[in-house]
C-alpha positions in Angstrom: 335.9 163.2 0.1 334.6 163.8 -3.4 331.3 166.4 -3.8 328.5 164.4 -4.2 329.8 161.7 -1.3 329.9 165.3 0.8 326.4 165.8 -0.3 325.4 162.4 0.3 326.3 162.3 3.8 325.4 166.0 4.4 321.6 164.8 3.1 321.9 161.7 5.4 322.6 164.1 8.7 320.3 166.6 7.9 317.6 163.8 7.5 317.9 162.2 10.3 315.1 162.7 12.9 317.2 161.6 16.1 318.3 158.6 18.4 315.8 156.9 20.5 318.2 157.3 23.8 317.8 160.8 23.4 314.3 161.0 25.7 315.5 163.5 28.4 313.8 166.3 26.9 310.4 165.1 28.5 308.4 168.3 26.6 308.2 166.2 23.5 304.0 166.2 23.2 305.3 163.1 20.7 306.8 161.0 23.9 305.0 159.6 27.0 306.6 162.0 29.3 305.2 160.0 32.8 308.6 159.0 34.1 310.1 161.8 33.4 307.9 164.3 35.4 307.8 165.5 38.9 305.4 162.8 40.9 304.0 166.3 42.2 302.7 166.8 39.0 303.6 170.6 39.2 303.9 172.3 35.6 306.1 174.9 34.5 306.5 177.3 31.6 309.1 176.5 28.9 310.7 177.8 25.6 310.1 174.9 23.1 311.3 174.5 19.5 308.2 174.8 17.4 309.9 173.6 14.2 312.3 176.0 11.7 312.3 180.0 12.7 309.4 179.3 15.2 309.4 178.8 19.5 306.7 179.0 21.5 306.2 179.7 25.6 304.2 176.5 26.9 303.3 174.8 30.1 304.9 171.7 30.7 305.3 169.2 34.0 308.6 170.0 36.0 310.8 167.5 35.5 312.2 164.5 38.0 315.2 163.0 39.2 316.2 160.1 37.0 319.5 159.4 38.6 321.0 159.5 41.7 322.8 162.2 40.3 320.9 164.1 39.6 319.6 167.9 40.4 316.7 169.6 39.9 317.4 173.4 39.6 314.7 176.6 39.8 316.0 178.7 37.3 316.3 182.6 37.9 318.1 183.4 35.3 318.8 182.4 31.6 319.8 184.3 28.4 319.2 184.3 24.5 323.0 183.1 22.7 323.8 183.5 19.1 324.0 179.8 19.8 320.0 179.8 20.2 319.4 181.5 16.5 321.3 178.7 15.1 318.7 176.0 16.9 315.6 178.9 15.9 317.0 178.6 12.0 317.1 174.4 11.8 320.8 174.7 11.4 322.3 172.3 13.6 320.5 168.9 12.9 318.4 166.6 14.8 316.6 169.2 16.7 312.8 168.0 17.6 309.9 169.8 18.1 308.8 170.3 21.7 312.5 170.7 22.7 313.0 172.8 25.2 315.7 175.6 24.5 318.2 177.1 26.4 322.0 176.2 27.6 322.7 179.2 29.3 321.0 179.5 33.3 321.6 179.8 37.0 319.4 179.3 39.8 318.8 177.9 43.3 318.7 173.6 44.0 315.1 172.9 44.0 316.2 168.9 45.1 319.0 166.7 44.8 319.5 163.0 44.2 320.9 160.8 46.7 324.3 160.9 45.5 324.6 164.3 45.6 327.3 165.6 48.1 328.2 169.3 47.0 325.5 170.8 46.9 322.3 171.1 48.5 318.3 172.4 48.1 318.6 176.7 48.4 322.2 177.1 47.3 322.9 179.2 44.6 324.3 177.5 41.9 325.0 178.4 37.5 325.3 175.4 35.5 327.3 174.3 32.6 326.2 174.6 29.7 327.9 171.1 28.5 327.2 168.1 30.4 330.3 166.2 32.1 330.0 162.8 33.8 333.5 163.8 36.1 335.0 160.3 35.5 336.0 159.6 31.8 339.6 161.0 30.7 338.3 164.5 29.0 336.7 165.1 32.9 339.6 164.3 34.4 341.7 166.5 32.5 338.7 169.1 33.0 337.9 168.9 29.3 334.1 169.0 30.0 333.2 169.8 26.7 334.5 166.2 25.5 332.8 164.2 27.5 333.1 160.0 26.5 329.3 159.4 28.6 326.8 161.7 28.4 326.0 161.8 24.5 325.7 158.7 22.4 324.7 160.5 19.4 325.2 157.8 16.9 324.8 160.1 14.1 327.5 162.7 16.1 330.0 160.2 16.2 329.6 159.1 12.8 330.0 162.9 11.3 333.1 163.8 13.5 335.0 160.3 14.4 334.4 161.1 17.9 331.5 162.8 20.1 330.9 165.6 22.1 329.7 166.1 26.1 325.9 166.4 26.0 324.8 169.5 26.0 321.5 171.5 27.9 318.9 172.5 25.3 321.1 172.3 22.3 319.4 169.5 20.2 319.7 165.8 19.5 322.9 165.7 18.1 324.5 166.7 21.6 322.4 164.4 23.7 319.2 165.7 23.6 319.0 167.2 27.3 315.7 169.6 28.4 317.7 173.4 28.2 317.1 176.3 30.9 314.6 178.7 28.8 312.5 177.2 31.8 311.3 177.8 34.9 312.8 174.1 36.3 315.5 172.4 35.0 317.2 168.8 35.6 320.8 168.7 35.6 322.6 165.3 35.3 325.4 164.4 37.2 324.7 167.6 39.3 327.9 167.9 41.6 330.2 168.0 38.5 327.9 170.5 36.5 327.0 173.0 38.9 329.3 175.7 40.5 328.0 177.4 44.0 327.6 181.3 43.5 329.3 183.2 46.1 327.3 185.6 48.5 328.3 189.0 46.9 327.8 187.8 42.9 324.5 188.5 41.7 323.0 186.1 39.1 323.1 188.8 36.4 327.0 187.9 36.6 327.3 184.8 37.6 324.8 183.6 34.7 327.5 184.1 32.2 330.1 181.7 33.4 327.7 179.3 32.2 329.1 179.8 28.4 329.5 183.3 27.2 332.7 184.1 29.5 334.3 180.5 29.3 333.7 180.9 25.3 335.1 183.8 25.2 338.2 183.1 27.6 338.8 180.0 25.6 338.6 181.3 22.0 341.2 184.1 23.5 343.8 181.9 25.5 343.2 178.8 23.0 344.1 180.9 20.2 346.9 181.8 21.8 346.6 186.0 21.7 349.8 187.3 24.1 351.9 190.2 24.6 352.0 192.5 21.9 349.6 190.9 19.0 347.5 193.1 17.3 344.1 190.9 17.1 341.2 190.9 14.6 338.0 189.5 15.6 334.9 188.5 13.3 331.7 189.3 15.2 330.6 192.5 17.5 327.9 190.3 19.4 328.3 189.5 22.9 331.0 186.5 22.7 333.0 189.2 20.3 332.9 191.6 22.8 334.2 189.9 25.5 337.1 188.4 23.5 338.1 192.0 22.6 338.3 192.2 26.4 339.7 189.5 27.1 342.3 190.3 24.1 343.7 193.1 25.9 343.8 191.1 29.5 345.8 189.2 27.7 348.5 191.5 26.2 347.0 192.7 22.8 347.8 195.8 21.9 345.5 196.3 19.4 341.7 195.0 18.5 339.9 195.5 15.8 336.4 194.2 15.3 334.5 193.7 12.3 331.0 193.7 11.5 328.0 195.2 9.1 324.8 194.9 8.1 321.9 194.7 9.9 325.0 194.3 13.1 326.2 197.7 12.2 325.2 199.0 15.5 326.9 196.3 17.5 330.6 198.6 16.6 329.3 201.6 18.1 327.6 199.6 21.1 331.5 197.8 21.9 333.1 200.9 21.6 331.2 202.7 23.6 332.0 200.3 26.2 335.7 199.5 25.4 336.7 202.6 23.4 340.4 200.9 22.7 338.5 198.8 20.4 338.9 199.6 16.7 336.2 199.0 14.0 335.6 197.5 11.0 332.3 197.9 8.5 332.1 195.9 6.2 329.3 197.2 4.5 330.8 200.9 3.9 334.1 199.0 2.7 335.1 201.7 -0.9 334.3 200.1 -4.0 336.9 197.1 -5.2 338.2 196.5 -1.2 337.7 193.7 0.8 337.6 193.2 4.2 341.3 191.6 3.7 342.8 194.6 2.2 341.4 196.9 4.7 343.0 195.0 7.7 346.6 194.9 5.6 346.4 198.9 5.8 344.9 199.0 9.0 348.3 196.5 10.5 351.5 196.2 7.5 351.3 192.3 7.0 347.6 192.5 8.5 346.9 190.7 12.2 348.7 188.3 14.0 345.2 186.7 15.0 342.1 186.1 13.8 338.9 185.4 16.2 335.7 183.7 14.8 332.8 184.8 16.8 330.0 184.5 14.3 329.3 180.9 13.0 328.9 179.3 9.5 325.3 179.5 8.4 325.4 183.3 7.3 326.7 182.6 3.5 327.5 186.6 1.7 327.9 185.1 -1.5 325.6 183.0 -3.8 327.4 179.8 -4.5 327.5 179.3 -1.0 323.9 180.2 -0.2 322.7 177.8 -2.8 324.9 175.4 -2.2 324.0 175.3 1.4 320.4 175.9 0.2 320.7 171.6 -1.6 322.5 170.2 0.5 326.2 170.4 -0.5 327.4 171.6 2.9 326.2 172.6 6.1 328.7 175.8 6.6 330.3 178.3 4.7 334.2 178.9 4.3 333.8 183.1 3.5 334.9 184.1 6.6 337.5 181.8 7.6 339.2 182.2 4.0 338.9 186.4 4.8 340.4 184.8 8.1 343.6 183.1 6.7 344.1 185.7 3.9 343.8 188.8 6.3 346.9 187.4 9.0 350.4 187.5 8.3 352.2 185.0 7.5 352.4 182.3 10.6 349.2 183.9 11.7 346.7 182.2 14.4 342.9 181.8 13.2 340.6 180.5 16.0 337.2 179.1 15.4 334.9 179.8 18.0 331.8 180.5 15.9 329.2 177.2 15.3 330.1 175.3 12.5 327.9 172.4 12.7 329.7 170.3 9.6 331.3 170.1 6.0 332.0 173.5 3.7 333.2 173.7 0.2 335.7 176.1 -1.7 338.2 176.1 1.8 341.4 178.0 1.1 344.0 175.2 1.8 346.6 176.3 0.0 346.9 179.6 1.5 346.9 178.0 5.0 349.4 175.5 4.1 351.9 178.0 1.9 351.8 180.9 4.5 351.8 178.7 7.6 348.7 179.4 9.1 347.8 177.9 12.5 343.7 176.9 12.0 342.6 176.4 15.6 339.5 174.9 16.2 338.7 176.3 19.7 335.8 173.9 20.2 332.6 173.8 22.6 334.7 175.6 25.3 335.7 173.6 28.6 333.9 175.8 31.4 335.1 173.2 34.1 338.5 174.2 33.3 338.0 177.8 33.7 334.9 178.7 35.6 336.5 178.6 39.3 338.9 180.8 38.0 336.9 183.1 36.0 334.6 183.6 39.2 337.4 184.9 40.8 337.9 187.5 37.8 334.4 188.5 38.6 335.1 189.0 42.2 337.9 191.0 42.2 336.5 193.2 39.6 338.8 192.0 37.1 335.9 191.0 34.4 332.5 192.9 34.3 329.8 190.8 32.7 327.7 193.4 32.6 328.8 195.6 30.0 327.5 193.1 27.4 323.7 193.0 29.1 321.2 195.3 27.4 317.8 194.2 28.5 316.2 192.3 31.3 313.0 190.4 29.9 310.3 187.7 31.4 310.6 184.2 30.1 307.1 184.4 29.3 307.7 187.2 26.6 310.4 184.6 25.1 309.2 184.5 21.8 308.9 188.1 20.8 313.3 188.1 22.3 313.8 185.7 19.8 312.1 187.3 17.4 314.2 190.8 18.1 317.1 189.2 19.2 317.2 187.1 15.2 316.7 190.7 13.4 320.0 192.3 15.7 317.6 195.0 17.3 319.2 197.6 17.7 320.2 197.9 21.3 319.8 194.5 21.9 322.8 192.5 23.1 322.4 189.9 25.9 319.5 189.5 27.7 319.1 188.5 31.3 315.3 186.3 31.2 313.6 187.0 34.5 311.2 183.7 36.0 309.1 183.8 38.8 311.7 182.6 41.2 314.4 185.7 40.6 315.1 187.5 42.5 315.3 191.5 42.2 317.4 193.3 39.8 321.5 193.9 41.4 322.3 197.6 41.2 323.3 198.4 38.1 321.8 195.9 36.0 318.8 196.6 33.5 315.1 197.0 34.3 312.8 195.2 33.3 311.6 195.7 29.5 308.2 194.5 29.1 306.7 193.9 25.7 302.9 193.6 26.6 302.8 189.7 24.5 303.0 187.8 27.9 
């Protein structure tokens, strides 16, 4: 595709307000939101998208069943992603304002639609973060992420040749769905998209499987990281974090993450809970060294695999930031090209990171001459791994709560976001409290109160 065709269709997506369909986000002030609310006519406090680098804690109505299929959750527990800052900046299109955030959350069935089979009102449940239908042939195969029927995003399908499951508080272009920053929440199809929380889990575990753990397993077994690879991973926030983990479950025998800036603190904060974890900075790099050269003395040859846990709206150089700044792409390529240049030769680069569309300046011949595998790891399947990675959390084998920093209130959303977008330093996940959780599980944070509520 020639530049200014790239530019053309880039100015097209990022133009386009959104499909009609997409009315399940009923906090729209914009959209008569009668059929969509609770015939109670009980309201709620939400996390709505205010419009570019602004959210806002508001009172909504509680949402109601649409389908017979559907669930209506009491949320106890949600978190801020990296995933979220990427809504908060306006860098993945088509999000509205009075869209209700959040993609991460468990809690306990509030009501269920007639349908419904596998669940029932006061179980304990965490939902995916994706929506699956259970029928089509990604479901079948467990693919949730892929999903043929719950989004039809025109503009999605036109931009990647195919479309993506819908998605819970994650914009238009994945369906449009009300997210979990919320103190009610309906979930579609609700026996395929909601996993019962055993007894002895507390939420501040189970939350995760949600996305954060499935991510991070996927980006790791995806990639293909085994026995004996020494494993380089982009990103020391809380999906870099568990890869590094999940690296070494694996068979890595070496990880090294990189990170800098205003993330600096993020190295110290994942060694100090994984202190086999080697660190990268690449703000103190020596003068005339690169993040690529440092890894080739660090490992002869440099990594066997690459990990991208950070995303493709942070452009380091200026051609890119301008360039992203009219229009001519949506992403950057610096990191994936430190990526392919940094692995050996037949390296594996997973992309785990959000890239939402087209970047310029890709090194292609470097991939193609040295062999590179380019993995795009995708919106992670969680149906394919959550029963499993429960059982990890059972038996001890994966601890969730080494990447959870802070326990906050939903209503004192805003002023997260606002610490969580300038990497506070301390601040890694947060567990967001509602009315309806219950007390802190031993060992988990306390409760950090702000006073803005």
């Amino acid at each position: 595709m020639a530049m200014s065709q790239a530019a053309n269709l880039v100015e097209k997506i990022l133009g386009h307000t959104g499909d009609a369909t997409t009315e399940q986000n009923m906090s729209n002030p914009n959209r008569d939101i009668s059929k969509y609310a609770d015939p109670s006519g009980e309201k709620m406090k939400a996390l709505v998208w205010n419009g570019k680098n602004d959210v806002k804690v508001i009172e909504t109505f509680k949402p109601a069943r649409i389908e017979n299929s559907d669930v209506i959750v009491k949320v106890t527990g949600s978190t801020v992603c990296g995933s979220d800052l990427h809504l908060l900046h306006g860098a993945v299109v088509e999000m509205q304002k009075g869209d209700i955030l959040g993609h991460e959350f468990c809690g306990v069935v509030d009501s269920v639609g007639p349908s419904i089979s596998k669940v029932k009102p006061g179980d304990r449940v965490v939902c995916s973060f994706q929506i699956a239908c259970g029928s089509c042939m990604y479901c079948q195969k467990k693919l949730s992420s892929q999903c043929e029927k719950t989004n039809d995003n025109t503009i999605e399908n036109i931009m990647y040749g195919g479309r993506t499951a819908g998605m819970l508080g994650y914009s238009h272009f994945t369906g449009g769905y009300a997210g979990g920053q919320a103190e009610y929440v309906r979930v579609a199809y609700g026996d395929v998209n909601l996993l019962k929380i055993p007894d002895e889990v507390p939420d501040e575990k189970a939350l995760f499987l949600s996305d954060v753990l499935s991510t991070s397993w996927n980006c790791v077994v995806d990639t293909g990281v085994k026995e004996g690879d020494v494993v380089a991973i982009w990103g020391a926030g809380p999906i870099g974090q568990m890869c590094a983990d999940f690296s070494f479950m694996n068979g890595a025998k070496r990880v090294i993450i990189i990170d800098g800036g205003a993330g600096s603190w993020r190295l110290d904060y994942v060694k100090s809970k994984l202190p086999k974890v080697e660190t990268l900075n690449f703000t103190d790099l020596p003068r005339g060294e690169s993040v690529t050269s440092q890894l080739k003395k660090m490992e002869h040859g440099g990594p066997d695999v690459a990990l991208e846990c950070v995303a493709g709206e942070y452009a380091k150089g200026w051609a890119h930031y301008f360039e992203m700044m009219l229009g001519m792409e949506t992403d950057t390529s610096e990191i994936l090209n430190e990526m392919i240049t940094s692995v050996k030769n037949f390296g594996r680069v997973g992309v785990t990171g959000v890239y939402v569309g087209f970047t310029n300046h890709f090194n292609i011949g470097s991939l193609m001459e040295r062999g590179i595998r380019l993995i795009g790891n995708g919106q992670a399947p969680v149906h394919l791994y959550w029963e499993d990675l429960m059982k990890k959390i059972q038996d001890g084998s994966i601890e969730p709560l080494r990447m959870v920093s802070h326990r906050v209130k939903l209503e004192e959303l805003e002023e997260v976001y606002k610490r969580y977008n300038e990497r506070e330093q301390g601040m890694q996940k947060v567990y967001v409290a509602t009315k309806f959780s219950f007390p802190p599980a031993p060992g988990t944070p306390q409760l950090t109160e702000y006073g803005t509520a």
